[in-house]
FIKOLVEX-881518 format. One record per residue (C-alpha): residue number from 1; residue in three letters; chain; x, y, z. Coordinates in nm, 2 decimals, always signed. Each point is the difference from the previous one (the first is absolute). Layout:
N
 pos code unit   east  north     up
 NUM  ALA    A      X      Y      Z
...
***
This chain:
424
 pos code unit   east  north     up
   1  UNK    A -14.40  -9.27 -12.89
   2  UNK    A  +0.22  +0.22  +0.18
   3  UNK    A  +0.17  +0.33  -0.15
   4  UNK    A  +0.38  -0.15  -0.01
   5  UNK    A  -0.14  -0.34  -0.18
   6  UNK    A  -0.17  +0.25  -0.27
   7  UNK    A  +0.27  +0.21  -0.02
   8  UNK    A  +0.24  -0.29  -0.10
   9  UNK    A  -0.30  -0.19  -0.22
  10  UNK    A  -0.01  +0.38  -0.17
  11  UNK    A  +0.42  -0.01  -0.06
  12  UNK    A  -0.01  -0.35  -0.11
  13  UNK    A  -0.29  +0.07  -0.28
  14  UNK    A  +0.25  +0.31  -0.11
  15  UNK    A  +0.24  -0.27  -0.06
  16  UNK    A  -0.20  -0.24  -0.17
  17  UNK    A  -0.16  +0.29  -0.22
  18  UNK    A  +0.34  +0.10  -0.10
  19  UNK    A  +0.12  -0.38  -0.07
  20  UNK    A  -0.31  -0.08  -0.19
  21  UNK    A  +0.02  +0.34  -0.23
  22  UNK    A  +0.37  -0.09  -0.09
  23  UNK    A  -0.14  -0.34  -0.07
  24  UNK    A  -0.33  +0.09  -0.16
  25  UNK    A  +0.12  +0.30  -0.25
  26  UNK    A  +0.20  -0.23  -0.24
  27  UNK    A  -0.34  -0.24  -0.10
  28  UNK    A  -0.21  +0.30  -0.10
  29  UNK    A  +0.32  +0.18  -0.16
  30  UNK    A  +0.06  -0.33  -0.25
  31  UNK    A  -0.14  +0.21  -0.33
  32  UNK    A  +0.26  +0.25  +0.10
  33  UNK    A  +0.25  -0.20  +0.06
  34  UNK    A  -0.06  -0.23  -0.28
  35  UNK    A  +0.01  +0.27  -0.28
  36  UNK    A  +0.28  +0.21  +0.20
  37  UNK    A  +0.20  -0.29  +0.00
  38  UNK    A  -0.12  -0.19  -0.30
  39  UNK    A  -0.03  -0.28  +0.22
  40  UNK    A  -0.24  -0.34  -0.02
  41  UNK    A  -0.16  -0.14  +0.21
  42  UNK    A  +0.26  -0.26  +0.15
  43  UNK    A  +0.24  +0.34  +0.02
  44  UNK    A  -0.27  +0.19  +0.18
  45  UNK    A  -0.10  -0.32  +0.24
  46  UNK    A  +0.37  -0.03  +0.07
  47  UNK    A  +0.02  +0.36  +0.15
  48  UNK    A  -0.32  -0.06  +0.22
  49  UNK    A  +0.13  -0.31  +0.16
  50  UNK    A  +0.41  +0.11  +0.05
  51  UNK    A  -0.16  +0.19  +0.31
  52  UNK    A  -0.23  -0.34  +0.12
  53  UNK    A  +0.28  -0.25  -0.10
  54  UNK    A  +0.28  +0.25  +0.24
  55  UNK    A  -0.25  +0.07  +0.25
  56  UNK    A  -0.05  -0.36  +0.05
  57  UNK    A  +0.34  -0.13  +0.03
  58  UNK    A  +0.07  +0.27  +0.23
  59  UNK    A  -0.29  -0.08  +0.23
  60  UNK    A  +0.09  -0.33  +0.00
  61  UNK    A  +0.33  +0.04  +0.15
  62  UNK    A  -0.13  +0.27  +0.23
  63  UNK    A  -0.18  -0.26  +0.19
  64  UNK    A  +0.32  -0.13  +0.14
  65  UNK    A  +0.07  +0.32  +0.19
  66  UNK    A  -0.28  +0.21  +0.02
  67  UNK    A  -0.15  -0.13  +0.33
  68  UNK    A  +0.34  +0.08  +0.14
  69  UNK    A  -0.05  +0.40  -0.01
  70  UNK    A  -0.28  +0.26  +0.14
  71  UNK    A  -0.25  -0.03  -0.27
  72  UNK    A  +0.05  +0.41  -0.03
  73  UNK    A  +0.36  -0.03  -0.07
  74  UNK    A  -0.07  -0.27  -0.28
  75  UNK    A  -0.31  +0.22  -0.20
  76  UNK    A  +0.24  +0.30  +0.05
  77  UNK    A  +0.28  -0.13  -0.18
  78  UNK    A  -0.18  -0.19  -0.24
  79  UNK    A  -0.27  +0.30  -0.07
  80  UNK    A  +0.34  +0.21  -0.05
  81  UNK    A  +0.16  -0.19  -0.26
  82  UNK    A  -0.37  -0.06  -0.20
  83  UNK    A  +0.01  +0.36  +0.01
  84  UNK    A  +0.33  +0.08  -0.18
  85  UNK    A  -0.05  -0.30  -0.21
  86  UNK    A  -0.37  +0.16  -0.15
  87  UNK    A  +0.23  +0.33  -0.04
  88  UNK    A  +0.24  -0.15  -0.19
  89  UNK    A  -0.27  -0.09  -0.20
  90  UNK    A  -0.08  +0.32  -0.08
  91  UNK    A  +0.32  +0.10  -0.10
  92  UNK    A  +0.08  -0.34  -0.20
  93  UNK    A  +0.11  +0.16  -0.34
  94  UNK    A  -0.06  -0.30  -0.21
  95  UNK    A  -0.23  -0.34  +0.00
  96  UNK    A  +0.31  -0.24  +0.14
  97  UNK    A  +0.06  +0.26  +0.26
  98  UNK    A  -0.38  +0.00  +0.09
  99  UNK    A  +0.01  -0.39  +0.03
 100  UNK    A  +0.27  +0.04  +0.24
 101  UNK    A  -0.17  +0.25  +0.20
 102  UNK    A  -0.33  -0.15  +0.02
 103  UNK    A  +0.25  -0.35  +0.15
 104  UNK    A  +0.13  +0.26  +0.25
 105  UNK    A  -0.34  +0.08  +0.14
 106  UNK    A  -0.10  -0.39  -0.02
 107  UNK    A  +0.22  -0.08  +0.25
 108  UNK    A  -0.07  +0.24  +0.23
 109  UNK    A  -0.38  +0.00  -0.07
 110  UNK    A  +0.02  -0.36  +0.01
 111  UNK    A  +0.06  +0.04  +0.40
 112  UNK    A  -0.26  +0.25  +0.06
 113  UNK    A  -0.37  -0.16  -0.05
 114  UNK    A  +0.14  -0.29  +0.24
 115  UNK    A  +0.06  +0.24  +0.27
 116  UNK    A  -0.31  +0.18  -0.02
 117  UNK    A  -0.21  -0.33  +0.02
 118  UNK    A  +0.23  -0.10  +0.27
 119  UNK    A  -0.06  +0.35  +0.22
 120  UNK    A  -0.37  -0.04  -0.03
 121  UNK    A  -0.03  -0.32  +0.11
 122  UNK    A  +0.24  +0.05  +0.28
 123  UNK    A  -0.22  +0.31  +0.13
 124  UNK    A  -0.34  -0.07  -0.10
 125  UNK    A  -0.19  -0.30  +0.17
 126  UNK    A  -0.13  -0.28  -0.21
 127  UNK    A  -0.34  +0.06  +0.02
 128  UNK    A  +0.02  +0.38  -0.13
 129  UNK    A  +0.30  -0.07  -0.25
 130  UNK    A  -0.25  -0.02  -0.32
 131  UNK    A  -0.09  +0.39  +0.08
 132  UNK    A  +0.31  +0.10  +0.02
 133  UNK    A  +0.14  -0.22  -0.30
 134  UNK    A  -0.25  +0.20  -0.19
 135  UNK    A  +0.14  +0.32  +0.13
 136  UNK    A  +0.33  -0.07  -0.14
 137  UNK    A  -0.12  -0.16  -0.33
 138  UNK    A  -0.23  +0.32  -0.02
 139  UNK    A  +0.34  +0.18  -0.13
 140  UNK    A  -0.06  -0.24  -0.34
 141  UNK    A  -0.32  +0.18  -0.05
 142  UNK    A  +0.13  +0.38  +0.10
 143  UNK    A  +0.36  -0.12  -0.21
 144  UNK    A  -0.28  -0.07  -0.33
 145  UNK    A  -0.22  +0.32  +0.09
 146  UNK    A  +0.31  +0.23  +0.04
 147  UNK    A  +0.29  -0.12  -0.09
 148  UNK    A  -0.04  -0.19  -0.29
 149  UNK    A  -0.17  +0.27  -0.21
 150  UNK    A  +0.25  +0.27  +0.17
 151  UNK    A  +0.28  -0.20  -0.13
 152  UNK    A  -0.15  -0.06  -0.36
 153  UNK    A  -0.08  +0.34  -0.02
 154  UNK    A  +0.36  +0.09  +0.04
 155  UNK    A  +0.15  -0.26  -0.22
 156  UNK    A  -0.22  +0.15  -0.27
 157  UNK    A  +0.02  +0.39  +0.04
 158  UNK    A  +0.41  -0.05  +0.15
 159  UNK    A  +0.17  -0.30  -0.07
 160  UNK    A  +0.00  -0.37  +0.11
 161  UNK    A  +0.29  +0.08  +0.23
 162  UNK    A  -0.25  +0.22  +0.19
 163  UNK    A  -0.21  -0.23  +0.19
 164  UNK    A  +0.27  -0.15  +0.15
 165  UNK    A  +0.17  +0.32  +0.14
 166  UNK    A  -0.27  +0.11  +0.13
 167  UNK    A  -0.06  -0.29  +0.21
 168  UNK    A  +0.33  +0.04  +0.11
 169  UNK    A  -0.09  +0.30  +0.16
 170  UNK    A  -0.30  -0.11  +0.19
 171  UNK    A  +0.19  -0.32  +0.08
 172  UNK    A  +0.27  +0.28  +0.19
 173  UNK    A  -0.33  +0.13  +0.17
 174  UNK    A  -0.09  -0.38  +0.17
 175  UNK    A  +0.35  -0.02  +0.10
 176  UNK    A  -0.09  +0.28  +0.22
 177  UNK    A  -0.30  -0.17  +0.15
 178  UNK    A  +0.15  -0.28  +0.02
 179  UNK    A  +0.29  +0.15  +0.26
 180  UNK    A  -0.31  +0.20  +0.19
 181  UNK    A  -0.27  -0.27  +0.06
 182  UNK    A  +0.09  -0.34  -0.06
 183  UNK    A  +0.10  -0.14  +0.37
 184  UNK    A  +0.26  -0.19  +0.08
 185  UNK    A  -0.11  -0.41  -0.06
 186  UNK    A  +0.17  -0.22  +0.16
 187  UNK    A  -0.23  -0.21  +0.20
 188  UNK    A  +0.06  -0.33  -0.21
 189  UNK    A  +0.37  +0.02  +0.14
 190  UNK    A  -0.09  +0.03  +0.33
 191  UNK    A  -0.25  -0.30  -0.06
 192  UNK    A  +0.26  -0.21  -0.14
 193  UNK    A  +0.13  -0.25  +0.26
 194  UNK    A  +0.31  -0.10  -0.20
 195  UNK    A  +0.18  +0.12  -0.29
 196  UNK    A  -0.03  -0.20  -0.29
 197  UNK    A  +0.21  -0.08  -0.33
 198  UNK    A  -0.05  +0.20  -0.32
 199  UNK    A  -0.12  -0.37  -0.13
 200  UNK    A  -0.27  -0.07  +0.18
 201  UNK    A  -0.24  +0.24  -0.14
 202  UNK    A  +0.01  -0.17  -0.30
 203  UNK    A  +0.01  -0.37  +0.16
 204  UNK    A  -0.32  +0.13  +0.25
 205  UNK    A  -0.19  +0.06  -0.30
 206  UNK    A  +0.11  -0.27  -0.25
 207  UNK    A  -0.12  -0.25  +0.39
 208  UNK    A  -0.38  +0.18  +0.01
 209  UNK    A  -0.23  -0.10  -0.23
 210  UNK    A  -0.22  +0.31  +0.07
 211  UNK    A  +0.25  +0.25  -0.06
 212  UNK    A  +0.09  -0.18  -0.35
 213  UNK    A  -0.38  +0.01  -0.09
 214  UNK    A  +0.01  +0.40  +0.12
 215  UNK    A  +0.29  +0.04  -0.28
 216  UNK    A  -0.19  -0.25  -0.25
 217  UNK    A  -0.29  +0.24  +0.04
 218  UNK    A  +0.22  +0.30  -0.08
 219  UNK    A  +0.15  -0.15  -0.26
 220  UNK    A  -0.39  -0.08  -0.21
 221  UNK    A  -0.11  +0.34  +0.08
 222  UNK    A  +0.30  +0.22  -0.14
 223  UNK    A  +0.00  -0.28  -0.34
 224  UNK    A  -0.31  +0.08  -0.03
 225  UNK    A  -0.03  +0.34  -0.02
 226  UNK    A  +0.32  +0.13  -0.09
 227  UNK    A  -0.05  -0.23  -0.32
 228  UNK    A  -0.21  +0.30  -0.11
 229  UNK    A  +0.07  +0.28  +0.14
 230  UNK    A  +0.27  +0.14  -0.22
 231  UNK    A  -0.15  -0.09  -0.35
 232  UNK    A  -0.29  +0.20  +0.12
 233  UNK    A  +0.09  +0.35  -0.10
 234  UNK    A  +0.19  -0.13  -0.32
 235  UNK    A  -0.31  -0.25  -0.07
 236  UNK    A  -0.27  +0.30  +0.08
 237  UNK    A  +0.16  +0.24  -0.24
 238  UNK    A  +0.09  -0.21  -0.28
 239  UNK    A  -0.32  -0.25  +0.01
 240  UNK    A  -0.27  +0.20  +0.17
 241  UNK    A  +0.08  +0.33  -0.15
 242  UNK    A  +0.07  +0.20  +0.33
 243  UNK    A  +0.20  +0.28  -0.10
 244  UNK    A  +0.35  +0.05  +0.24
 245  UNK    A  -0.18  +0.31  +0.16
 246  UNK    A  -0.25  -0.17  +0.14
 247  UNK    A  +0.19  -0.29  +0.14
 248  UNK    A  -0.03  +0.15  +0.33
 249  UNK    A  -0.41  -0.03  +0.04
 250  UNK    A  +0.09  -0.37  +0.09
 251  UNK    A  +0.23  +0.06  +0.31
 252  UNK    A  -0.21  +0.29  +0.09
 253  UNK    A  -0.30  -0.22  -0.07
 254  UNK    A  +0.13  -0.27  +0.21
 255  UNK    A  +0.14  +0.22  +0.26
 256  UNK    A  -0.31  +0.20  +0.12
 257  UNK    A  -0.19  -0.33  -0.04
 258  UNK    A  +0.23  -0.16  +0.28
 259  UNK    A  +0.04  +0.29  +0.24
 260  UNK    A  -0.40  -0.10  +0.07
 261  UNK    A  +0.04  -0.37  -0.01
 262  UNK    A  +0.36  -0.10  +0.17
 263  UNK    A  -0.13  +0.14  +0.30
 264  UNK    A  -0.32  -0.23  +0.01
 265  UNK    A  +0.17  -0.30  -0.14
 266  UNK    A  +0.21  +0.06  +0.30
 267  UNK    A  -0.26  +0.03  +0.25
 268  UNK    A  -0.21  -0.31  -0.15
 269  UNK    A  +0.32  -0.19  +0.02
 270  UNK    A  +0.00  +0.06  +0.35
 271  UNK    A  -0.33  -0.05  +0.05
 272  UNK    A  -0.02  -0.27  -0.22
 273  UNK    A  +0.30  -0.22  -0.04
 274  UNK    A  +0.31  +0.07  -0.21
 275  UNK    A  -0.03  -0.33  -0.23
 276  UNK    A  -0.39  +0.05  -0.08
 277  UNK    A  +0.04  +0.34  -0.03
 278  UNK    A  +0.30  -0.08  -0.25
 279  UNK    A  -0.18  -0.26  -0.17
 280  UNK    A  -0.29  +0.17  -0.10
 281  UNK    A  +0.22  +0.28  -0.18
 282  UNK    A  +0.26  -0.23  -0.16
 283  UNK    A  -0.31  -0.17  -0.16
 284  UNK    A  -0.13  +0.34  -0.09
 285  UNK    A  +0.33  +0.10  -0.12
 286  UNK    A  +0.02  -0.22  -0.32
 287  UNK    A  -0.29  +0.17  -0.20
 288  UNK    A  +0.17  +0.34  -0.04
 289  UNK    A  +0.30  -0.21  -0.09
 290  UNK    A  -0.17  -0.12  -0.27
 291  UNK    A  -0.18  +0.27  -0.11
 292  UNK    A  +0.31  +0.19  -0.01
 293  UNK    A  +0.22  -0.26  -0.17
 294  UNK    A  -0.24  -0.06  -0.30
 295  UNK    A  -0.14  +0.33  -0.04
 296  UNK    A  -0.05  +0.20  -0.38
 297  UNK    A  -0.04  +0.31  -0.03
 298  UNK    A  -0.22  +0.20  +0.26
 299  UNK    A  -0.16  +0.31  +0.12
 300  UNK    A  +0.24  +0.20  +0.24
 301  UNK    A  -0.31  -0.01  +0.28
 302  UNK    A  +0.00  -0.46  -0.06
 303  UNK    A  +0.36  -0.03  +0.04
 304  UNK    A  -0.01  +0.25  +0.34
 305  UNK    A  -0.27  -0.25  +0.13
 306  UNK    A  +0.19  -0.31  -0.08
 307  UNK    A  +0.30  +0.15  +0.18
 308  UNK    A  -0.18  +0.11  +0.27
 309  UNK    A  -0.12  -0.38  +0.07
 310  UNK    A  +0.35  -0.11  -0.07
 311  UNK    A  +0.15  +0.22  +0.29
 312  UNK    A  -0.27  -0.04  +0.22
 313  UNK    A  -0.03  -0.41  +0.01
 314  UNK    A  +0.41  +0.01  -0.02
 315  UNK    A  +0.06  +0.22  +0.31
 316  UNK    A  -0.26  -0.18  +0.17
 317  UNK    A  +0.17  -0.32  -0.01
 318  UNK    A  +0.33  +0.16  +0.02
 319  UNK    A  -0.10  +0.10  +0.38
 320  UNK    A  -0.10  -0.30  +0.20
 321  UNK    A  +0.29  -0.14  -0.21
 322  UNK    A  +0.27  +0.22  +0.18
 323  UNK    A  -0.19  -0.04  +0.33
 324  UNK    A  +0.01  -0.41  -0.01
 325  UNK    A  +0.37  -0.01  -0.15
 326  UNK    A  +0.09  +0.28  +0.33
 327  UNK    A  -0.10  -0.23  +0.19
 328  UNK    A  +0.19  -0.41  -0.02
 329  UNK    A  +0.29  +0.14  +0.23
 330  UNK    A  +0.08  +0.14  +0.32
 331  UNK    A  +0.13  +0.32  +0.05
 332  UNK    A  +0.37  -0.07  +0.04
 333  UNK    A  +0.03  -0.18  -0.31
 334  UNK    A  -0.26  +0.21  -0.21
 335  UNK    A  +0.22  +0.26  -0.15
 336  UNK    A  +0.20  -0.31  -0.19
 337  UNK    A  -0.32  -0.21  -0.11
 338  UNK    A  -0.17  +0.36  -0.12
 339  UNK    A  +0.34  +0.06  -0.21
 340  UNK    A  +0.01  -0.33  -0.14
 341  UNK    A  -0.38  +0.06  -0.08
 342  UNK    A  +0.08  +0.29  -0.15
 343  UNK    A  +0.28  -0.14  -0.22
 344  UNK    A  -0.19  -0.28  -0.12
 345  UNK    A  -0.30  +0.26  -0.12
 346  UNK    A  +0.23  +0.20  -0.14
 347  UNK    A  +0.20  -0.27  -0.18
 348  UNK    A  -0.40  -0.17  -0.13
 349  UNK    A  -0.06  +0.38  -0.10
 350  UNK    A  +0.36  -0.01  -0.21
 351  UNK    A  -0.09  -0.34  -0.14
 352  UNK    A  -0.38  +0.09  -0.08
 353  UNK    A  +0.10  +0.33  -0.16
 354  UNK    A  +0.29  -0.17  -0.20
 355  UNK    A  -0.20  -0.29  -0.11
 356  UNK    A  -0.30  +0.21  -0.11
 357  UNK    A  +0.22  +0.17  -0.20
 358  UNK    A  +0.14  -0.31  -0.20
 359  UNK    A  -0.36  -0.07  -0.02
 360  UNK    A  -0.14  +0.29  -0.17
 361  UNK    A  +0.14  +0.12  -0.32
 362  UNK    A  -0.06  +0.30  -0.25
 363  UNK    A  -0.16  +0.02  -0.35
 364  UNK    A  +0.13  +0.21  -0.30
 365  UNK    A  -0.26  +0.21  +0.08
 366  UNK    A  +0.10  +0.07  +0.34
 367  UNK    A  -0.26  -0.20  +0.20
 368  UNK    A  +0.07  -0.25  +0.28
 369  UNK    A  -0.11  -0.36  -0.07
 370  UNK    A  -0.06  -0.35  +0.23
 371  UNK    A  -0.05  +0.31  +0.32
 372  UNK    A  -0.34  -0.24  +0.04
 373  UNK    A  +0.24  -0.34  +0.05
 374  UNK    A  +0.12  +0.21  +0.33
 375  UNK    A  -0.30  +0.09  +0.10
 376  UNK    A  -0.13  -0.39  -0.01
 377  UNK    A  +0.30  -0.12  +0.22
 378  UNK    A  -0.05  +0.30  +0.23
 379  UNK    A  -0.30  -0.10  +0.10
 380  UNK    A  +0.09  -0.37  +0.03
 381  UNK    A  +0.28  +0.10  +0.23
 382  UNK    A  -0.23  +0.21  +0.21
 383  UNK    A  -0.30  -0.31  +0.02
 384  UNK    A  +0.30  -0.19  +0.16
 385  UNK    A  +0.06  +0.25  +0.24
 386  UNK    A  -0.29  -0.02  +0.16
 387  UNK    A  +0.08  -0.39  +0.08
 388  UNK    A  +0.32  +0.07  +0.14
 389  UNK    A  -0.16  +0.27  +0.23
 390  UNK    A  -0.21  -0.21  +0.17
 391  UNK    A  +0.29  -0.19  +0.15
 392  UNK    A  +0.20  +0.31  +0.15
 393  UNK    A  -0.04  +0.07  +0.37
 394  UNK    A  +0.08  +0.29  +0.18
 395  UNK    A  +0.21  -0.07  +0.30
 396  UNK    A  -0.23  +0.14  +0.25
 397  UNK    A  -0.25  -0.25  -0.13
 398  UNK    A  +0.21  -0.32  +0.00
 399  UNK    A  +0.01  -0.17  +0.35
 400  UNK    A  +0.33  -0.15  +0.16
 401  UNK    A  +0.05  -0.38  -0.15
 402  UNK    A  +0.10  -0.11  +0.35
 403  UNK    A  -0.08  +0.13  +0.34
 404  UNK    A  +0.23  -0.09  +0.29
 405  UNK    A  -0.14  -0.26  +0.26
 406  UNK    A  -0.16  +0.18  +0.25
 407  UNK    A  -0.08  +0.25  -0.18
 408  UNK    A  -0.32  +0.18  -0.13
 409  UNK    A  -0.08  -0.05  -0.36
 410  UNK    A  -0.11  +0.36  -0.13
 411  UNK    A  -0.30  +0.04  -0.07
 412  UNK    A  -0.07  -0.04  -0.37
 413  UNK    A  -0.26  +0.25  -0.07
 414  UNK    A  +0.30  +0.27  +0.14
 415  UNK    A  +0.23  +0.13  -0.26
 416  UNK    A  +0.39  -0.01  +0.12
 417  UNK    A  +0.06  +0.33  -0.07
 418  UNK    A  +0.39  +0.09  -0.02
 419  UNK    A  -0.06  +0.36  -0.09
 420  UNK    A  +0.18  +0.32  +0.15
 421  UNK    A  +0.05  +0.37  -0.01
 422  UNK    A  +0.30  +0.20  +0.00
 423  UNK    A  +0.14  +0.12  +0.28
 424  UNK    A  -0.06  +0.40  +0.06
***
């Protein structure tokens, strides 16, 4: 791996680490939320998926454009905007204010995690892209180790408002990497033979039956875990009995736990094959999902160890999953398909979170009830999506369906491999 590729894998995991703390810090923040706001938990499942439900519709309608522009130019303007739109959450003076805010940053952050999947997979070759798929998805576990208690510690000692401000700042910081070391990306214009209608990205993928698997794989994935997720902190505390300040021992759990694993999952999906690889952890994944969804009260060190499985069996099937999705498309049309495959995870996210919410309810007493009837179509929805795995092909693996008279048949045992670097 040359210095410029980890130079721009390094300014592309700042991005995502910033993305995914702005994202992350409202799930473990609920208890907060909920009692600062006297809020339920339809109110508080609401706020979490305003930024998935505007993040989604606006990565939807970036893919008509986006493989138009220098992929720099698009993750600058977009990282921009998320950045003023997290600030504005900061200073949002009241909770319909903070709604609107939190929408603000959706729509730019809804155009972001496309165009990171799209730049790796543009610049790293098929056959390492699990490594560094597991670079970038390392800023999860640094995001849970770092951030995620920084920002909880400062929404308990400051204000709510402080998290948000803060990440502001550092998100001012990126902008300055951004300008320094990402290179100019271009090379799927110069690729591109013709220049095609704002349409056809759509009607390409709605015509391949792989890339609609890709997004049908997506789609399981994010109902499945983002159907938990944020009734986790809410359940843990009012259920388990784990008190507010030590909420963050289960992002910093499942943080350091993943710094050692994302980069082996990686290298074994390599090594491996991203759909076993995948297959083998989705499976995996539904016992901490069970465990979490239906457990009583515990000891601080059981629930640690539970979410420790939890983050290392869901990262590891999160990785080969962004490696295989990277790679249905060629390069000139990627930066669309990875958009719309971000707005349709971010819309299942919005409809997962939302419906989980309408799901679970609250007692007199304060305790969260039917969190266990989630958890049981969780892990139904993650069985299936080790099915509709199987039957997604990277492009570099699927051989042309007809071959020109006269002309040699590749062979099959060779991948077509469409990948590229930047130019210098």
């Amino acid at each position: 791996m040359s210095r410029q590729e980890k130079l721009l894998l390094f300014v592309l995991a700042c991005i995502n680490f910033t993305h995914i703390i702005d994202f992350m810090i409202m799930m473990p923040m609920g208890p907060q939320l909920m009692r600062f706001f006297s809020l339920s938990p339809q109110q508080f499942s609401f706020i979490v998926s305003a930024y998935s439900l505007s993040a989604g519709i606006s990565g939807f309608l970036a893919a008509f454009f986006v493989d138009r522009f220098d992929r720099k130019k698009v993750i600058f303007w977009a990282y921009l905007g998320f950045v003023l739109g997290t600030i504005a959450c900061g200073l949002a003076p009241t909770f319909g204010w903070l709604i609107v805010a939190r929408t603000t940053a959706g729509v730019f952050g809804g155009v972001l995690g496309a165009q990171v999947l799209a730049i790796v997979a543009d610049v790293v070759p098929y056959e390492r892209r699990g490594q560094a798929m597991s670079l970038i998805m390392s800023a999860f576990s640094v995001a849970s180790v770092v951030g995620v208690p920084a920002g909880l510690y400062l929404a308990t000692e400051i204000s709510w408002h402080a998290p948000f401000l803060v990440l502001g700042g550092l998100g001012l910081v990126v902008i300055g990497l951004i300008v320094r070391f990402v290179p100019k990306l271009d090379q799927h214009l110069q690729r591109a033979e013709v220049r095609f209608n704002p349409l056809e990205v759509v009607t390409a993928v709605a015509r391949n039956p792989n890339q609609l698997r890709a997004l049908w794989l997506t789609t399981t994935i994010m109902l499945g875990h983002f159907s938990i997720i944020p009734m986790l902190s809410p359940y843990m505390v009012a259920n388990v009995g784990l008190s507010e300040n030590n909420l963050y021992l289960i992002y910093l759990t499942g943080g350091l736990v993943t710094i050692f694993s994302a980069p082996l999952v990686g290298k074994l999906a390599d090594q491996r094959g991203k759909y076993p690889v995948f297959a083998i952890f989705a499976l995996l994944s539904v016992l901490p999902i069970y465990l979490i969804t239906t457990m009583e009260p515990a000891s601080v060190a059981y629930i640690m160890f539970v979410a420790a499985i939890f983050f290392i069996f869901s990262n590891g099937r999160m990785i080969p999953t962004q490696a295989m999705v990277s790679s249905v498309v060629e390069p000139k049309h990627r930066g669309g398909f990875m958009s719309i495959n971000s707005s349709v995870q971010l819309l299942a996210q919005a409809a997962a979170t939302y419906g989980a919410g309408l799901i679970v309810s609250k007692t007199p007493g304060g305790q969260l009830i039917h969190y266990s009837w989630v958890g049981y179509v969780a892990m139904a929805v993650i069985l299936s999506s080790i099915l509709i795995g199987r039957m997604v092909r990277p492009i570099e693996e699927t051989r042309p369906e007809t071959v020109e008279a006269g002309e040699a048949e590749p062979d099959a045992a060779q991948p077509v491999s469409v990948a590229y670097r930047p130019a210098k």
